[in-house]
C-alpha positions in Angstrom: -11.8 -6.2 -8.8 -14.1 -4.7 -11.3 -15.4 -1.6 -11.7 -19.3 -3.0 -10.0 -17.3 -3.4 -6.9 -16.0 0.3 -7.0 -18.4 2.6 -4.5 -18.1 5.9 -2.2 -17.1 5.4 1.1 -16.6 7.7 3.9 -13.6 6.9 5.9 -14.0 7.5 10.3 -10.9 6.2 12.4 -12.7 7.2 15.6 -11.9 10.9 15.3 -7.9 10.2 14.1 -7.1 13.0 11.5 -4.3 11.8 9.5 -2.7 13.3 6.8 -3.3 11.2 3.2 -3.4 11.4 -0.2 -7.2 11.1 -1.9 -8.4 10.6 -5.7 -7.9 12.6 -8.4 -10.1 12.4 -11.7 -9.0 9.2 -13.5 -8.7 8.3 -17.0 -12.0 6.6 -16.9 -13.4 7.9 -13.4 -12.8 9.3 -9.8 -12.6 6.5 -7.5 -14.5 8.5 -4.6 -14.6 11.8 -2.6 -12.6 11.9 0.5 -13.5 14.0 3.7 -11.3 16.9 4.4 -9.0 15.0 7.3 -8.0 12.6 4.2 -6.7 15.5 2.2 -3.6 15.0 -0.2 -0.4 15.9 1.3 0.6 19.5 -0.6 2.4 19.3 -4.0 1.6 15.4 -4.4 2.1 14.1 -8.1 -1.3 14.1 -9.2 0.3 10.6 -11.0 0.4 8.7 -7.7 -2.8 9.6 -6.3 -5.2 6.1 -7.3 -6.8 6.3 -10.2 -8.0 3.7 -12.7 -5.5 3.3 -15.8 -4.8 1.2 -19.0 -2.9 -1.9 -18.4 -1.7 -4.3 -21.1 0.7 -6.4 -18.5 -1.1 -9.8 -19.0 -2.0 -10.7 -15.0 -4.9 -12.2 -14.6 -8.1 -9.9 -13.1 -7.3 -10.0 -9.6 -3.7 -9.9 -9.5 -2.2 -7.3 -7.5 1.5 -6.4 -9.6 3.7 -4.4 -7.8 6.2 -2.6 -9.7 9.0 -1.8 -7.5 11.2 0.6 -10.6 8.0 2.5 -11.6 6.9 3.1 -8.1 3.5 1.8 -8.8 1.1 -1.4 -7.7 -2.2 -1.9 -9.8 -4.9 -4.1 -9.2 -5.6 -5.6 -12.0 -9.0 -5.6 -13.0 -9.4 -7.1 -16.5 -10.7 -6.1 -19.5 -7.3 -3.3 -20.1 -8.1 -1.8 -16.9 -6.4 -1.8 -13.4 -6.5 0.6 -10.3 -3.2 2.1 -9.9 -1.8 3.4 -6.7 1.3 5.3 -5.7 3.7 3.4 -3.4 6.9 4.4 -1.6 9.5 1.3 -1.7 12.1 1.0 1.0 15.2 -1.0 1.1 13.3 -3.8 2.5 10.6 -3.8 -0.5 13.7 -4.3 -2.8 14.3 -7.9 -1.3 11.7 -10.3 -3.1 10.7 -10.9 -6.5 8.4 -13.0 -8.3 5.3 -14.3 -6.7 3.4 -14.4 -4.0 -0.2 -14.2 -2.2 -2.1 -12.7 0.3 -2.2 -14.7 3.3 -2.7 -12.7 6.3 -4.0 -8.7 6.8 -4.0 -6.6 9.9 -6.0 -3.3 10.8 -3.7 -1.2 12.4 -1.0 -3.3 12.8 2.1 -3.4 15.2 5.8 -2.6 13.9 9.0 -4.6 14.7 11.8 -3.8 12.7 13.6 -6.5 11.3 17.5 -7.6 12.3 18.8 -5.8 8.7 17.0 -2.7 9.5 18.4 -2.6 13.3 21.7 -3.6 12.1 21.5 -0.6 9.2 20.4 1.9 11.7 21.0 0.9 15.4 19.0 3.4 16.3 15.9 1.4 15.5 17.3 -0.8 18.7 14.6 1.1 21.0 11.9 -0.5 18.4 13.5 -4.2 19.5 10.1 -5.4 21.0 7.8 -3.6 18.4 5.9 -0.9 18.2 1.6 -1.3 18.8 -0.4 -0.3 16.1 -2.2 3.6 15.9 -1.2 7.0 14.0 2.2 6.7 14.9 3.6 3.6 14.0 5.3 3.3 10.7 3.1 0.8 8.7 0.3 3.0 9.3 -3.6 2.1 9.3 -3.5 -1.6 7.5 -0.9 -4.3 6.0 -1.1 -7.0 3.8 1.4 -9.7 4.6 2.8 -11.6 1.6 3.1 -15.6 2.2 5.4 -17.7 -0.6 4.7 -21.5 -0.6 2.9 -20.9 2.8 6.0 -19.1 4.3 5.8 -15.2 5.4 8.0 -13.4 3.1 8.6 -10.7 5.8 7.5 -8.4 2.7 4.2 -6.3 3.2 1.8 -3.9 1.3 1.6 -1.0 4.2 0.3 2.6 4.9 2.4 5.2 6.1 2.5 8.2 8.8 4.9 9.9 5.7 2.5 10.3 2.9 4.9 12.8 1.2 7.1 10.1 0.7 4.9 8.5 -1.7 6.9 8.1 -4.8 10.2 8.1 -3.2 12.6 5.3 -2.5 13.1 5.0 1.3 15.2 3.8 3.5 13.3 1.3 5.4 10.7 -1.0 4.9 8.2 -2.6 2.3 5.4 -1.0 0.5 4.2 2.4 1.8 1.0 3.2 0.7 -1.2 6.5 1.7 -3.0 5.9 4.8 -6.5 6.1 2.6 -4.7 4.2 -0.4 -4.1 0.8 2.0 -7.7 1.3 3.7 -9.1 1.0 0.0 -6.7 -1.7 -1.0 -7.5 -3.8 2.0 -11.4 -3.8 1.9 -11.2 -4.7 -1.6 -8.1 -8.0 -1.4 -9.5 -11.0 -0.7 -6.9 -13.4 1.2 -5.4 -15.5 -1.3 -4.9 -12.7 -3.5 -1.8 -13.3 -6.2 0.5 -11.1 -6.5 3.3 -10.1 -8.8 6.7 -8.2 -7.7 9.1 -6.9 -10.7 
């Protein structure tokens, strides 16, 4: 990613207001207006909205780097620049470390909740056979699947229907991203993409 590749873009989900966090003015620019249905949830940090920042962590141009303590992935972009977003981690995003890639990505995906989850809270039982992808199911309006030596990790970048969560550690799942934050981070990750959790 660079900043050539950054444009505008109007978001339409066939009429689906959900609630979202947008942009904020960034150290070096705002990323893009968002329509009204996209709005930031009240009283978001203005600090997790996505903004381009300084980064001095090394990764190549490219690299997403997900940093699970901070609360904050970046696309690195090169040059001392990456695009930072907010993120939510659950109990599940905890689980791996190290490296990974980008191997498979789903619009709207479906939701199953995995055997620790179900075990943790047996009310997730009801979700045994999954849940089909739309406004109400929990990894929201993308995912990026992480793949380690060509295995799925069970690890994933996500939205979320919870955008006031954004900052928090959860008690289930990956990555949360806002609903507009995981539309942008999908149309601009390639498959393949390396990534980097600490």
């Amino acid at each position: 990613m660079n900043n050539d590749n950054i444009t505008r873009r109007g978001l339409v989900l066939g009429g689906v207001a959900l609630m979202t966090s947008g942009c904020t003015p960034a150290v070096r620019q705002t990323l893009g207006p968002i329509s009204s249905a996209f709005a930031a949830p009240p009283g978001m940090d203005p600090r997790l909205r996505r903004q381009q920042v300084p980064y001095s962590g090394g990764e190549a141009a490219g690299t997403l780097v997900v940093n699970t303590s901070e609360r904050f992935l970046y696309a690195v972009e090169g040059d001392g620049w990456a695009t930072r977003y907010g993120i939510a981690v659950g109990e599940e995003g905890l689980t791996l470390k190290g490296r990974a890639s980008i191997e498979r990505k789903e619009e709207w995906p479906s939701w199953m909740p995995t055997a620790s989850m179900m075990k943790r809270k047996p009310r997730l039982l009801q979700y045994a056979n999954g849940v089909p992808g739309g406004p109400n199911n929990p990894l929201g309006a993308r995912a990026l699947y992480l793949y380690r030596d060509g295995r799925d990790t069970l690890f994933r970048l996500h939205g979320t229907n919870e955008p006031w969560l954004i900052g928090q550690a959860v008690s289930n799942g990956c990555i949360r991203l806002t609903n507009e934050d995981i539309l942008y981070l999908y149309d601009n990750t390639p498959l393949g993409t390396p990534v980097l959790i600490i």
